[in-house]
C-alpha positions as CSV (number, residue, x, y, z in Angstrom):
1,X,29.3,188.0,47.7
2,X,32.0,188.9,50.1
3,X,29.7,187.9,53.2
4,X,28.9,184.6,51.6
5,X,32.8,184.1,51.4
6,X,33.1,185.1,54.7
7,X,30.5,182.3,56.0
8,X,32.5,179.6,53.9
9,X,35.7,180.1,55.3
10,X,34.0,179.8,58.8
11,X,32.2,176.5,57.9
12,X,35.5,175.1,56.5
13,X,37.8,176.7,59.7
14,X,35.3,175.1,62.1
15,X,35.9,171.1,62.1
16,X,39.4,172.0,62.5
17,X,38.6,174.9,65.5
18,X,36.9,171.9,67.1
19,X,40.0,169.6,66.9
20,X,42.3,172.3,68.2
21,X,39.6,173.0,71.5
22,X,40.2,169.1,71.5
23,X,44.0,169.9,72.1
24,X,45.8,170.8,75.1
25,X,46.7,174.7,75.5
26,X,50.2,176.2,75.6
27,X,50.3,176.4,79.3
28,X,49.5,173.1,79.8
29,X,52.2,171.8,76.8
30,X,54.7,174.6,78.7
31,X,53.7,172.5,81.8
32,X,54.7,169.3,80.3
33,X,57.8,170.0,79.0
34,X,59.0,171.9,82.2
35,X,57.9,168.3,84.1
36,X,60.6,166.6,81.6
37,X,63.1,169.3,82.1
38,X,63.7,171.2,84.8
39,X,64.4,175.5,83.8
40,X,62.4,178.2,83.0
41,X,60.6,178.7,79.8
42,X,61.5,180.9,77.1
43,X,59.3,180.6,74.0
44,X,56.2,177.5,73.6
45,X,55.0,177.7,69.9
46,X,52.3,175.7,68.6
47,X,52.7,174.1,64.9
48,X,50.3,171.8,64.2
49,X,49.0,169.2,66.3
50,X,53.0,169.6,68.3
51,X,54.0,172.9,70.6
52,X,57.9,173.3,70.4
53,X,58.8,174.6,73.9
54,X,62.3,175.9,74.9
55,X,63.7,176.3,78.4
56,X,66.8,177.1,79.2
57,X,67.2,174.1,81.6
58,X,68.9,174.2,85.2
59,X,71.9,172.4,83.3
60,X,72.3,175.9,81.9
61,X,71.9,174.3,78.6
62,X,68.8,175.8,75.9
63,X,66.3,172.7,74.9
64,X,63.6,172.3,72.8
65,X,60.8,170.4,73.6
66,X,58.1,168.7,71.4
67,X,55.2,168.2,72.6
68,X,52.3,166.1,71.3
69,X,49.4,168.8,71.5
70,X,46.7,166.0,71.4
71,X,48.1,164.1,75.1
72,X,50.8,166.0,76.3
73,X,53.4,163.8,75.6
74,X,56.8,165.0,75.3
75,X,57.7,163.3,71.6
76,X,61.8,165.0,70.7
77,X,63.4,167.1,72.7
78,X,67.5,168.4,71.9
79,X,69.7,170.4,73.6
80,X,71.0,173.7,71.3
81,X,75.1,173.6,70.6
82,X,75.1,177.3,70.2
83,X,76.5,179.0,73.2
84,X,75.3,182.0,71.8
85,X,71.7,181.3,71.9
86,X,72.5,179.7,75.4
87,X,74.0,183.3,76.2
88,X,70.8,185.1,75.1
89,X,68.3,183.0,76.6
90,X,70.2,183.9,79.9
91,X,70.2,187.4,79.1
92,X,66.7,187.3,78.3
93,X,65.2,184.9,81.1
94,X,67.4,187.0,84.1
95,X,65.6,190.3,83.1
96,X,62.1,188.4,82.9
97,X,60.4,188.4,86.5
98,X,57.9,186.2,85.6
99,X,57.7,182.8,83.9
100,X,56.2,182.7,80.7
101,X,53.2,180.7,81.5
102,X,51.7,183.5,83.4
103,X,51.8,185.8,80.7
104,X,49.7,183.0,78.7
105,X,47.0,183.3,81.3
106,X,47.3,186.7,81.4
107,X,46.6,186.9,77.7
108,X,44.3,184.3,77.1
109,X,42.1,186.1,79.7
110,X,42.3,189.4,78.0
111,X,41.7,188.7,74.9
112,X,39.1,185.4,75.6
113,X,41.2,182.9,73.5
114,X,43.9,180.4,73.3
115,X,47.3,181.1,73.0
116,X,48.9,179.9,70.1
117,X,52.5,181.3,70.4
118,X,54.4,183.2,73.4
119,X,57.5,184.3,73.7
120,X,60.5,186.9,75.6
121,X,62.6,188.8,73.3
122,X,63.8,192.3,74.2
123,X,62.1,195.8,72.3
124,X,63.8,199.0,72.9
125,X,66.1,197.9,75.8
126,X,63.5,196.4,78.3
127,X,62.5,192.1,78.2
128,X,59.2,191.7,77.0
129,X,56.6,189.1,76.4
130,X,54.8,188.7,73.1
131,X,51.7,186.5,73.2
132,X,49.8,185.8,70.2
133,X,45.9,184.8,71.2
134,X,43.5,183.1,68.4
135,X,39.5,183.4,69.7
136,X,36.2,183.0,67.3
137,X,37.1,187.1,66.7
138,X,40.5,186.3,65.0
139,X,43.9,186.7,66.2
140,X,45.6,189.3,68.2
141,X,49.2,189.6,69.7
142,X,49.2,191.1,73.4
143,X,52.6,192.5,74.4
144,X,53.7,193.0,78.8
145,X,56.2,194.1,80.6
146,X,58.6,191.1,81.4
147,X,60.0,193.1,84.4
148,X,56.4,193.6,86.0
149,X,54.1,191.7,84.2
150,X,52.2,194.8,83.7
151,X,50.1,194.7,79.7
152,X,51.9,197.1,77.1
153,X,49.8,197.0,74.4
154,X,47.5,195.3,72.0
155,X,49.2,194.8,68.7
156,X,46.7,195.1,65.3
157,X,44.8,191.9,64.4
158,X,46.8,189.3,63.4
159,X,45.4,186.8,59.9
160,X,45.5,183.0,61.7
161,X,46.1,180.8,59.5
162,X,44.3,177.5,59.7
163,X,45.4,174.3,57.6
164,X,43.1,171.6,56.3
165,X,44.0,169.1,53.9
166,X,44.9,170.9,50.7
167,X,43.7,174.6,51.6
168,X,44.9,177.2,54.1
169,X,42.4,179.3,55.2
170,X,42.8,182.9,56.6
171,X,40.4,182.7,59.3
172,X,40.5,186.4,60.5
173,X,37.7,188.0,58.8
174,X,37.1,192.0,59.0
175,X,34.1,193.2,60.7
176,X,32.9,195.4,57.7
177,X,32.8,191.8,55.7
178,X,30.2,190.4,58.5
179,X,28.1,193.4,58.4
């Protein structure tokens, strides 16, 4: 029973795994947005066929960028009024050595998928990166050094959710379900 579940929710994920390999990545989106404003990158998420990107722009001002997923088209973008998230992205994006985009490489490479989300925030005193990576295997969230780029550790699996029209289906399956 379960492993028959387990096929169907592949069958279903897999028209709309197809249309996101169809999509640009979150380096390319990151990419895009930092062509249509100048800064370094702070956090690209993607949501849907959009990746919201901010970059805390050579103005010194924190934007977000949407970005169409399917063409790379920047399609909003706003600058944030709060000087305190301003203040933090600074913080955050002085300690970081390396821009973001790197660490999405870096990740995608490791664990041989595409990056859905990627961010800096700061753990225990010290800027880090926290790069979540959805492959065929499921979803795992890869955490480096900001300082040194150097790979932390490899967070437990994380459930991707995948929407179709009127369903969500978890599309991490355990291993002892397949077997």
């Amino acid at each position: 029973m379960n492993r028959w579940i387990a096929i169907l929710t592949l069958l279903l994920a897999a028209p709309v795994a197809f249309a996101q390999e169809q999509m640009i990545g979150l380096g390319e989106a990151v990419t895009q947005a930092l062509a249509a404003r100048t800064g370094k990158a702070l956090a690209a998420e993607r949501e849907g066929s959009k990746v919201e990107v901010r970059i805390l722009g050579d103005d010194g001002q924190l934007h977000e960028l949407a970005i169409d997923a399917r063409d790379g088209r920047v399609v909003a973008q706003r600058a944030s009024t709060s000087p305190k998230a301003t203040e933090w992205a600074r913080r955050l994006l002085t300690a970081a050595k390396l821009p973001l985009i790197e660490f999405i490489a870096q990740a995608e490479g490791r664990a041989s998928g595409r990056a859905v989300e990627a961010e800096f925030e700061f753990a225990a005193g010290q800027v880090v990166c926290d790069v979540a990576v959805r492959s065929a295997a499921g979803g795992v969230e890869l955490v480096f050094d900001g300082e040194n780029g150097g790979f932390l550790r490899l967070n437990s699996t994380i459930a991707a959710v995948t929407r179709i029209p009127s369903a969500a289906v978890v599309s991490w399956i355990p291993p002892s379900v397949l077997v």
